[in-house]
C-alpha positions in Angstrom: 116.6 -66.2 -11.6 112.9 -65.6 -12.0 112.1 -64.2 -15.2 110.7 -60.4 -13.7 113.8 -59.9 -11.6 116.2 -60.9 -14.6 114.5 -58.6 -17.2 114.3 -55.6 -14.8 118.9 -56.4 -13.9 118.7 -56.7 -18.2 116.8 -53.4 -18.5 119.0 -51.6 -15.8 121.9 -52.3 -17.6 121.2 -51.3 -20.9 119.4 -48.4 -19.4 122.2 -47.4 -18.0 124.6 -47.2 -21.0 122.1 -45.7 -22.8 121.8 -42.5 -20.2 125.5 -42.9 -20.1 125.9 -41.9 -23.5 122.9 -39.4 -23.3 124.4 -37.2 -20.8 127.8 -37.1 -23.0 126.0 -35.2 -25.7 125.0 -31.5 -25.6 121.7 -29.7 -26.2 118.3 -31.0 -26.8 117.2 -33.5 -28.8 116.8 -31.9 -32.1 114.5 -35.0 -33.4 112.1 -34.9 -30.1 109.1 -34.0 -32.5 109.7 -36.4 -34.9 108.0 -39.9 -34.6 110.4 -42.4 -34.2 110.1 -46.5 -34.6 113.0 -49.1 -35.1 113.5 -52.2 -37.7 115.9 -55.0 -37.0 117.7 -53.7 -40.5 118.3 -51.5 -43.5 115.3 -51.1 -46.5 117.4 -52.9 -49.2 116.8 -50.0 -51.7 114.3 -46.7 -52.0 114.1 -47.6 -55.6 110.4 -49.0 -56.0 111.2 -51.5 -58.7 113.2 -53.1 -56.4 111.1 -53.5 -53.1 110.4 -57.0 -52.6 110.8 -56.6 -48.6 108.8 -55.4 -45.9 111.3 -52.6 -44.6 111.4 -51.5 -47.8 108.2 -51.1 -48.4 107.0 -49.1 -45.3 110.1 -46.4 -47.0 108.7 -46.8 -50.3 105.0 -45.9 -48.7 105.7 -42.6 -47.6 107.7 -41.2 -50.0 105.7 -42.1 -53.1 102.0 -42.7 -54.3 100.7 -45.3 -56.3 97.8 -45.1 -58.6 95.7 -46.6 -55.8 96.1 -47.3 -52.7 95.2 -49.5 -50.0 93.2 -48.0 -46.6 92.9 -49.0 -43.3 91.7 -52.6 -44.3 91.1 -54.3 -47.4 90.2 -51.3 -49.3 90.9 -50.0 -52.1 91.2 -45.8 -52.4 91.7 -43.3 -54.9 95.5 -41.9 -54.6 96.9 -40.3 -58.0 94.0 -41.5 -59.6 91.1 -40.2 -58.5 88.7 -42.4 -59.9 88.3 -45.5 -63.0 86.4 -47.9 -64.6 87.0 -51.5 -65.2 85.1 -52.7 -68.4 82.4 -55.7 -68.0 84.9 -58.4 -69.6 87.6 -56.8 -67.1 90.0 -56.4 -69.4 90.1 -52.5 -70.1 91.2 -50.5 -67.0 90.5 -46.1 -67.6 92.4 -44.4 -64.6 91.4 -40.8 -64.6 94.5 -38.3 -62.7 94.1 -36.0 -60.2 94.2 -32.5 -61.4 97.5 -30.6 -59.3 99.3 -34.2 -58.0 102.6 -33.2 -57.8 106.2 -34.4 -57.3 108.3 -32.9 -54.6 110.0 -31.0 -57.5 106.1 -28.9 -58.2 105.8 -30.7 -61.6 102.5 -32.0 -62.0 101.9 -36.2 -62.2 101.2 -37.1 -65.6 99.5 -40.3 -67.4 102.8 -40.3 -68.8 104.7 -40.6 -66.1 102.4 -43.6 -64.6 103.7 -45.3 -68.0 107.1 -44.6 -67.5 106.9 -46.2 -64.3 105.5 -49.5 -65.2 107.8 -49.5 -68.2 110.7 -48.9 -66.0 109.9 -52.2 -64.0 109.5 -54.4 -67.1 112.7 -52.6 -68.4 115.3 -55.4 -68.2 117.7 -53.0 -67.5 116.6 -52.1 -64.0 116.5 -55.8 -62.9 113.9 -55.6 -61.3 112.3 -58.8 -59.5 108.6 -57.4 -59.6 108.7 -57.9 -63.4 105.0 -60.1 -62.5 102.9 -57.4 -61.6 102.8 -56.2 -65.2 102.8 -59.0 -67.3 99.0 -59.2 -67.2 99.5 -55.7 -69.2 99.1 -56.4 -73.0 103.1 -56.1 -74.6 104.3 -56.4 -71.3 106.2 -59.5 -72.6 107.2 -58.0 -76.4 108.7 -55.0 -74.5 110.2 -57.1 -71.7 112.2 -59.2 -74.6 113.3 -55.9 -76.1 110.9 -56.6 -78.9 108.8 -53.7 -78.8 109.6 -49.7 -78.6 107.0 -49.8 -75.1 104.1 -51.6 -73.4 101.3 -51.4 -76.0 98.8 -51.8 -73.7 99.4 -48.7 -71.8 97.6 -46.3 -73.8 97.4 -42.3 -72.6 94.8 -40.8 -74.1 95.4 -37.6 -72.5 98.0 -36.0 -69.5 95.2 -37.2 -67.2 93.8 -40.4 -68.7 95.7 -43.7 -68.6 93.9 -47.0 -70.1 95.2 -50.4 -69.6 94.4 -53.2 -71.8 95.0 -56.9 -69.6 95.5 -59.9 -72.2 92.7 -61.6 -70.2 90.5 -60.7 -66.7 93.1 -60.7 -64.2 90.9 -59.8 -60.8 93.5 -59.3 -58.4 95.0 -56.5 -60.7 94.0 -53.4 -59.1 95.4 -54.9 -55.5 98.6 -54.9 -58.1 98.3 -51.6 -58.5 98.5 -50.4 -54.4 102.0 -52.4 -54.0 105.4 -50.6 -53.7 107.1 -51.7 -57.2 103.8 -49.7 -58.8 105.1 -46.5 -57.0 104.6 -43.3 -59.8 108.7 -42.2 -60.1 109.7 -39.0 -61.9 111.6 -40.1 -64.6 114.1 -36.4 -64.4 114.7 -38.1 -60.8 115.7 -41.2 -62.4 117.7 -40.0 -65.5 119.1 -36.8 -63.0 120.5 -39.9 -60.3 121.5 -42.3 -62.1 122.4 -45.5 -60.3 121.9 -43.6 -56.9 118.4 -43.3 -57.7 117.5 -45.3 -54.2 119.4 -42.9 -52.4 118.1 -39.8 -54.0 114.6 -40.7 -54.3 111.9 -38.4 -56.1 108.6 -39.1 -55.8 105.2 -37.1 -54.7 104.5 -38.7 -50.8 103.8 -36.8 -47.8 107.3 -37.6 -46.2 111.1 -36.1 -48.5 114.3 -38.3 -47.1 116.5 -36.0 -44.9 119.3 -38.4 -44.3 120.2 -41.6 -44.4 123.1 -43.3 -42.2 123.3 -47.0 -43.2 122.7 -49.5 -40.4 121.6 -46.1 -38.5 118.9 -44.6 -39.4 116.5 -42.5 -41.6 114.8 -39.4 -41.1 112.6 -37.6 -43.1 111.2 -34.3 -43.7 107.0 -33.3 -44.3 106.3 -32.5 -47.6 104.3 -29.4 -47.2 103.1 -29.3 -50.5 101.4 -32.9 -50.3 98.5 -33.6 -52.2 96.2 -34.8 -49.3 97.3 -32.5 -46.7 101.1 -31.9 -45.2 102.0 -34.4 -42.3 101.0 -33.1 -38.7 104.8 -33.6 -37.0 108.3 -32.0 -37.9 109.8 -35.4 -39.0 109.6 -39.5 -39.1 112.8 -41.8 -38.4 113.2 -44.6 -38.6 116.1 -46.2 -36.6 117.7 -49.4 -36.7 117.8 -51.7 -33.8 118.8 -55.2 -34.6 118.5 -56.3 -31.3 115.0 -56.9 -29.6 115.9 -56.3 -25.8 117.7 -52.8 -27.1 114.4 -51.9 -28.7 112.3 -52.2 -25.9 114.7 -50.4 -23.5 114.8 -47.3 -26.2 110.8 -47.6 -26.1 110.5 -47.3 -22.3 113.7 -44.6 -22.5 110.6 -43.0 -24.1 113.2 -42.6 -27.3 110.8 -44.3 -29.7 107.0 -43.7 -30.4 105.9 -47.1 -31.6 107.3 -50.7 -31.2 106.0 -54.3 -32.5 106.1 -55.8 -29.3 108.4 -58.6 -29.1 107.3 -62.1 -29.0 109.8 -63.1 -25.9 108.9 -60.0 -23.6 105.0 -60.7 -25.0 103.7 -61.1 -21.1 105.5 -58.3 -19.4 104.2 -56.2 -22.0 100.7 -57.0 -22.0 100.4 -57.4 -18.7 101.9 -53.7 -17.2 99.3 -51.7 -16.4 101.0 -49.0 -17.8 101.1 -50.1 -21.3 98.4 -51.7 -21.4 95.6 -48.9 -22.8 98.3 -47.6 -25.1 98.6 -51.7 -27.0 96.9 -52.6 -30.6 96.2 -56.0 -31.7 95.6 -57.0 -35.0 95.4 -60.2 -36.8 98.0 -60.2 -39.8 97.6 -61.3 -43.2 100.0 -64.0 -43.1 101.2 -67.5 -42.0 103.8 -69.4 -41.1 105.3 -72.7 -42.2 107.7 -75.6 -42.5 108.3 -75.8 -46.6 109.2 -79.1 -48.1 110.4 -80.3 -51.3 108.0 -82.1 -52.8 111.0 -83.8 -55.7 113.3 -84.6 -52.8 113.5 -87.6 -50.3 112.1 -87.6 -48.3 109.4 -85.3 -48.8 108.5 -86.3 -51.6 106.6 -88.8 -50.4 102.9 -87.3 -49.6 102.7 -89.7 -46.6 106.0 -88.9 -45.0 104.9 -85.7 -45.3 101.7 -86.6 -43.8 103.9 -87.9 -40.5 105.5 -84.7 -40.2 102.5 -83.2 -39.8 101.5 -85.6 -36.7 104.3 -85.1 -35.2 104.5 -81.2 -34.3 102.1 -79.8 -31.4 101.2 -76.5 -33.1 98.6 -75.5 -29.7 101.4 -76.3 -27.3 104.6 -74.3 -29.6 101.5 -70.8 -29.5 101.0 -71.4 -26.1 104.2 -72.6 -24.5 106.4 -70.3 -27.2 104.3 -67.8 -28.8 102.1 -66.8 -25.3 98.9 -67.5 -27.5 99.7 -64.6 -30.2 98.7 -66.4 -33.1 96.7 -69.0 -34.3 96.8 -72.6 -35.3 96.7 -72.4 -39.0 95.0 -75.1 -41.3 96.0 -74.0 -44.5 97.6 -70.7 -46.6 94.6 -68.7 -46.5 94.5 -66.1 -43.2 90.8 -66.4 -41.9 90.2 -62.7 -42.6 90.1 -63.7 -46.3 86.9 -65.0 -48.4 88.0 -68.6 -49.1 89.2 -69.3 -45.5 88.3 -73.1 -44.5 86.6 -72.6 -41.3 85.4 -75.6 -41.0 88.2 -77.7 -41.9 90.1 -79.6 -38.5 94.0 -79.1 -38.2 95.7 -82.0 -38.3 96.0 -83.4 -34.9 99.0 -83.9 -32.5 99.4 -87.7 -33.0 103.2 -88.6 -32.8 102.7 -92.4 -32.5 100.6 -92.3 -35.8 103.8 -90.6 -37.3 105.7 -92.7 -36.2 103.8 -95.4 -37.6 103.8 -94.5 -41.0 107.3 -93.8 -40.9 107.4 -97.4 -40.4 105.4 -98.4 -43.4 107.0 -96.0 -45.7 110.5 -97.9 -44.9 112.0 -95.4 -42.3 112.0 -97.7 -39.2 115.3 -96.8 -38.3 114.6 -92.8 -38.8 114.0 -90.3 -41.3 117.1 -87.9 -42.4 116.5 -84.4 -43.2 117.6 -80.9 -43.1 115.7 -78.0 -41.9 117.0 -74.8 -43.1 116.8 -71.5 -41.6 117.6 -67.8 -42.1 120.3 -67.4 -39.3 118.9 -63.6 -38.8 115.4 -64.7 -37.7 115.1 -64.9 -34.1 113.0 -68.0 -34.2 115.7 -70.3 -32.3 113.1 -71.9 -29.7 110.6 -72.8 -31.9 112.6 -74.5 -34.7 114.0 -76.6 -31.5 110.7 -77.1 -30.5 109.8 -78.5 -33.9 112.9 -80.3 -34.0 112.2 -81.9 -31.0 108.7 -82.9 -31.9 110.0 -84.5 -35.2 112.6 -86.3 -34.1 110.5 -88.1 -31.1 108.2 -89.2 -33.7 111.1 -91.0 -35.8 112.6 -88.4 -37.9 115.5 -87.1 -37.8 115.9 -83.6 -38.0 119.3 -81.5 -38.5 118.8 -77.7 -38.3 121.1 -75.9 -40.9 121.2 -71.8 -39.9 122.8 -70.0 -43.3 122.6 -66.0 -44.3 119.6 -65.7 -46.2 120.9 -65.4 -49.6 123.0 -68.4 -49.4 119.1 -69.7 -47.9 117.4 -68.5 -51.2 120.3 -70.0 -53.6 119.7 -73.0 -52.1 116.6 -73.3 -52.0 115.9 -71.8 -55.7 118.6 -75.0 -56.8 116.2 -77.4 -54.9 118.8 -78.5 -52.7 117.0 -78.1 -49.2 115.1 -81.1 -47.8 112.6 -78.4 -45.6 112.9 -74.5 -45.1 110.8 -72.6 -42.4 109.5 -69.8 -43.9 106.6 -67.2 -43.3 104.2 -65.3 -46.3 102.7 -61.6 -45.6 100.4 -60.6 -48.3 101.0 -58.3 -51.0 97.6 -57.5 -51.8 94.3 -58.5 -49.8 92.9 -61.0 -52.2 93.5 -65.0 -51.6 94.7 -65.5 -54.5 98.3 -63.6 -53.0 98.1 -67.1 -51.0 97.8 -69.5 -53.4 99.2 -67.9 -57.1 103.1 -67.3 -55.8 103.6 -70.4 -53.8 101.9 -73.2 -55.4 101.4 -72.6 -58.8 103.5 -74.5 -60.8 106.6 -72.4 -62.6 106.2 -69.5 -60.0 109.5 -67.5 -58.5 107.9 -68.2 -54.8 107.4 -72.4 -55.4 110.4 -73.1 -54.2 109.0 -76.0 -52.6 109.4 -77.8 -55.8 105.1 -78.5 -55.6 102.9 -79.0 -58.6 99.5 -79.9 -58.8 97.8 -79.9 -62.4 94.5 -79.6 -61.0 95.5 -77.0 -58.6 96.8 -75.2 -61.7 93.8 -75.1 -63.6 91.5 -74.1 -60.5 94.4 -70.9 -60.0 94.1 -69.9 -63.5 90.1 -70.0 -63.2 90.3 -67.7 -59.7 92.2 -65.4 -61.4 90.0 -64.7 -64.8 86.8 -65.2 -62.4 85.4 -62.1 -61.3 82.2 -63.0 -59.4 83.4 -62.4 -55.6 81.8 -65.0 -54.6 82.5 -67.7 -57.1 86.1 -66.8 -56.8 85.9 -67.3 -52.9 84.8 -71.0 -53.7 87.6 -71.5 -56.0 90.0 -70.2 -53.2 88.6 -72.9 -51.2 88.8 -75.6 -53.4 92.4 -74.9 -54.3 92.8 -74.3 -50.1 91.8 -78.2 -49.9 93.8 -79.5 -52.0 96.4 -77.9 -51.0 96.0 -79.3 -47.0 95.8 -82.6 -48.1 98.8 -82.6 -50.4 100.9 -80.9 -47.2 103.4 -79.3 -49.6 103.8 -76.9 -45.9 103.3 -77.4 -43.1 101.3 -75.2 -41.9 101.9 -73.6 -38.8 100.1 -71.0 -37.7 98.4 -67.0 -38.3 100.5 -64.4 -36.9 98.8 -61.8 -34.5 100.6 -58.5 -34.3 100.6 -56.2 -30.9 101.8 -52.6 -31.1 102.8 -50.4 -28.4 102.7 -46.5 -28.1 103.5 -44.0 -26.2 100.7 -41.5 -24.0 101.8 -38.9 -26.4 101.0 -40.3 -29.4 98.0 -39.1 -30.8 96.0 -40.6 -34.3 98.0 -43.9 -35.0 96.4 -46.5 -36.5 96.9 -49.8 -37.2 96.9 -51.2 -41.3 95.9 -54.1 -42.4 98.1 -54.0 -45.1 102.3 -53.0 -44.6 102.5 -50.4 -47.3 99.6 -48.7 -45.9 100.0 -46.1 -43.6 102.0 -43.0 -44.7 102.1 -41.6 -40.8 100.6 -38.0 -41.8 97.7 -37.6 -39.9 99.6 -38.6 -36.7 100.6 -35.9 -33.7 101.9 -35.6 -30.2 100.1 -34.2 -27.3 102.7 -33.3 -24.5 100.6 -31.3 -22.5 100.9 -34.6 -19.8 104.2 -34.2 -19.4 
């Protein structure tokens, strides 16, 4: 059936159902003035020390503040803190509080409370995975190891002056500073909810949780009180919508305000005349890859890995699968960065070179390997595209689909041949792109990869804090890092969003945790 006609029979029948079961309810929608987007699944948690996901972050975003906070692009604003200073050997960080920040309880933010919330990450008893954003702190580690009564290096010298002392220049650490886990908490929220903290969140954003139905959704209330100026709508929801074709149905139902459109309905999309003035693009701070473990056959072998790399047609999979919304990538750092490559060619399409070298390295009669995958991703054409490509060239290529945590066991054990995998940044600095995933000893390397050198030039990008010199490093480290192929990688991810006429004062951000959806309305008058 040609592709139109079958996605307007899809649409009709899921439309259908859906005004099916609107007509069987009574009254008016009592959340038509709230704005309303969908994510495949559940934030993990509302408890800041525990976001390590993007769903949970965007939650985390609008119900707390952060010290700092990220803008529309790279920047970094004043939030809680309304201004600092960063000695010359930046080491000594002075954060000086805004005057009347308060929770949504009317207590005033303190310097004390900023402590309490670092503390409460490095706390082993919170468990909390984002232990690394503070261990640049001096007596992060003392206090970590339950040697030391709290973090001597965060030092309030009044209710509005926080100082922290780093062991050593760390330059991304203020880009620390503007991610979820560094969310201010108020520790009577904490103490008052217990182990239900994430579901009884108290913090100081411009958005209070209203309800939450698992697997459902969540809506939220304005906080009219808010520091920076009370939200312009009656609510935010967010709904979840595992499936993509649902989505886009609910969108054109005119039952959600915003959508990511999806990459398999990426033509229709663009292409309508009606949706077209109402689409943003943006280029994402990310990538994709194939990861492989560099102390397991047979990817430990730099050259076999070098033949994997010939083998896949990157141009054809963004053309043919992707519809041209990203591009090729030639190594971890997005081009939006200082310390992007430019210059540097991707390696070429060249299956019968692979193949070659396949030969010389002793695989002649094929090359055995597993390619893990999350089984939630909905990536199922383009791992058998890769597939395919491999195994023409002489490998051969068995796709394993597990849950994700079974995924990350394995993975963290060493026991995965390759893994496809993506990386969004945390914080706009390059050194988010090189630090976590190739350093060696870091939670992210799961790739098994270590390079001394590579090492060494991290280490020196991190205590540098000439902008520029550290954008050389970056690119030094960058070129190692292509040659040795510990990814493959794939390519740089190109986001388009869709609203709808109503809509007034969205945005896009650069950065996930970004936009708290305050300064956003509706204008119905059209209607």
């Amino acid at each position: 059936m040609h592709h139109r006609m079958l996605h307007t029979f899809r649409r009709f029948g899921i439309g259908l159902t859906i005004l099916i079961l609107l007509h069987s309810c009574c009254g008016p929608d009592p959340y038509r003035d709230y704005f309303k987007y969908s994510e495949i699944a559940d934030p993990k948690s509302l408890d800041p020390a525990l976001s390590t996901d993007v769903f949970t972050a965007v939650k985390i975003a609008i119900l707390y503040d952060n010290l700092v906070k990220f803008g529309v692009g790279s920047e970094i604003l004043p939030s809680v803190a309304r201004s600092w200073e960063i000695s010359d050997d930046g080491t000594r960080y002075t954060f000086h509080l805004q005057s009347g920040f308060r929770f949504i309880n009317g207590r005033e933010i303190t310097a004390e409370d900023v402590k309490y919330s670092f503390e409460r990450v490095l706390n082993p008893a919170t468990n909390s995975p984002m232990i690394w954003l503070f261990t640049p702190i001096t007596g992060s580690d003392a206090y970590a190891e339950g040697k030391a009564a709290d973090v001597s290096g965060l030092i309030v010298e009044d209710s509005l002056t926080l100082v922290i002392q780093l062991t050593s220049p760390f330059a991304p650490f203020l880009g620390f500073l503007a991610m979820p886990a560094a969310a201010i908490v108020a520790p009577e929220g904490v103490a008052a909810a217990g182990d239900r903290f994430s579901e009884r969140p108290l913090g100081s954003g411009p958005w209070i949780l209203e309800e939450w139905k698992h697997d459902n959704f969540l809506s939220f209330r304005p906080n009219t009180d808010y520091f920076f100026g009370a939200p312009k709508l009656k609510g935010f929801m967010v709904r979840i919508i595992p499936e993509v074709l649902t989505m886009a149905v609910e969108f054109e139902s005119g039952n959600l305000d915003l959508m990511t459109v999806p990459t398999s309905e990426f033509i229709y999309w663009t292409h309508s005349n009606t949706w077209k003035p109402y689409i943003q693009k943006f280029d994402e701070l990310a990538f994709y890859y194939l990861g492989l473990n560099c102390e397991r056959k047979p990817f430990d072998n730099p050259r076999v890995r070098e033949a994997a790399s010939l083998a896949i047609d990157r141009d054809k999979i963004v053309d043919r699968i992707l519809h041209g919304s990203a591009e090729v990538a030639n190594g971890p750092i997005p081009p939006a960065l200082p310390g992007h490559n430019f210059d540097r060619p991707v390696d070429p399409y060249d299956p019968e070179r692979a193949r070659q070298i396949l030969i010389e390295e002793g695989y002649a009669d094929g090359c055995e390997f597993e390619l893990w995958a999350d089984q939630d991703a909905g990536i199922s054409q383009t791992l058998e595209a890769i597939q395919s490509y491999l195994n023409d060239a002489g490998f051969k290529a068995r796709i394993i689909r597990n849950d994700w945590n079974m995924m990350r066991d394995a993975m963290r054990r060493g026991k995965t041949d390759a893994y496809w995998g993506n990386w969004w940044a945390d914080y706009a600095d390059a050194e988010n792109f090189l630090a976590p995933l190739f350093q060696t000893n870091t939670a992210a390397r799961r790739n098994r990869y270590s390079n001394p050198v590579v090492d060494t030039l991290i280490v020196a990008m991190q205590k540098t804090l000439n902008d520029s010199a550290r954008a050389h490093l970056a690119m030094e480290i960058d070129s190692i890092i292509a040659i040795d192929r510990p990814y493959l990688f794939m390519w740089y991810p190109t986001t388009y969003t869709v609203v709808q006429p109503w809509v007034r004062n969205y945005q896009v951000h650069l950065m996930y945790n970004a936009n708290k959806y305050s300064d956003v309305w509706f204008d119905r008058s059209g209607e």
